[in-house]
N, C-alpha and C positions, 0 to 999 in steps of 0.2 A: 489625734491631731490636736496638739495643743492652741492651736489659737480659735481653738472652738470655747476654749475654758471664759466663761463670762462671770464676772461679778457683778455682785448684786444690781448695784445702779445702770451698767452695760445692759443686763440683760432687762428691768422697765424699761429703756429706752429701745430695744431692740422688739421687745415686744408692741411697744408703740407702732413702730413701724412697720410690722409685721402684722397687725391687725389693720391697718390703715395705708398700708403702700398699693400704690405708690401716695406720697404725699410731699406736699408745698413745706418747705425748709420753715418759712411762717408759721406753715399751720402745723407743725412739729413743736415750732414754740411755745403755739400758744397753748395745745395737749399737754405740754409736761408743765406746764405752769400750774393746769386745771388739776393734774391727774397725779403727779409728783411734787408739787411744789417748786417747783425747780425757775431759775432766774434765765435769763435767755444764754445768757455766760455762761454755766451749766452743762445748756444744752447743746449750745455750741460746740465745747471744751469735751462732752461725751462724745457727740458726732464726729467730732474731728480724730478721737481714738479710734472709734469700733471702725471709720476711714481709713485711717494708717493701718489698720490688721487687714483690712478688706473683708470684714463682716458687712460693713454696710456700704452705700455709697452715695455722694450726695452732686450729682450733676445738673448743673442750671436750673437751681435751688430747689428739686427734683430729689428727694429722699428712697432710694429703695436698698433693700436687701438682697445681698451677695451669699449668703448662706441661708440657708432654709431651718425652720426651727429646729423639725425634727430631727435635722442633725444636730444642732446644740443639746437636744434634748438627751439624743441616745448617748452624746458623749459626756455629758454631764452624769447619768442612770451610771455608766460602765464604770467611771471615774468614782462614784459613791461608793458602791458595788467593789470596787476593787482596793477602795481605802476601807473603808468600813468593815468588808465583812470577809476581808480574803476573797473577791469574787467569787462567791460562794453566793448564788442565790436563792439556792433552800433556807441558807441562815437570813439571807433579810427578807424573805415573805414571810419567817416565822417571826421576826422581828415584827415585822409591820402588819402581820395580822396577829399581833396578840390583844388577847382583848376587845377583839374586832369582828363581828360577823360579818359575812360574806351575805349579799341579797343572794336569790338562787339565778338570778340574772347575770349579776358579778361571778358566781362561779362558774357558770356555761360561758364567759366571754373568757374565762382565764381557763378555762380546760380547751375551748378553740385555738386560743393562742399558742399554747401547749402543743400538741396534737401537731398543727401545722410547724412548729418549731422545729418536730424529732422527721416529719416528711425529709 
């Protein structure tokens, strides 16, 4: 689903909201001032995008979220995954684990995940 596809700025600001919603359209401004840098024009000018897609929505100055992260997340992952590596993902854990050890914690969460994947 492509209008899951968020750039960069889209997605601070979504995440703003998303750790903070629901939240006062103010108090969104005055977050990305603190936390982005960002001028209230900005923030307005973001909002009013990720609005038009209905990622987010901003009702009687009342900010929340229309999609859930984790779906940004996993179509962002597949989207990598599928540019990147041929979605192929034995090629990007050996990518992203080279170099890299594993705690033995980290590998018993990624052999559960595993496991329950091939269920």
């Amino acid at each position: 689903m492509e209008k899951l596809k968020l750039f960069d700025a889209e997605y601070k600001l979504a995440v703003l909201v998303w750790d903070n919603e629901p939240i006062n359209s103010t108090d969104l401004v005055r977050l990305c001032a603190e936390q982005l840098g960002w001028k209230k024009s900005t923030t307005y000018t973001m909002l009013k995008k990720l609005c038009e897609r209905d990622i987010l929505q901003n009702r009687e100055a009342t900010v929340t979220a229309l999609v859930k992260r984790e779906d940004v997340q996993k179509y962002e992952s597949r989207a990598v995954l599928a540019r990147s590596f041929d979605g192929s993902l034995p090629q990007f854990l050996t990518a992203f684990l080279d170099n890299h050890k594993l705690s033995q914690q980290e590998a018993e969460e990624l052999k559960k995940i595993i496991e329950e994947a091939v269920e």
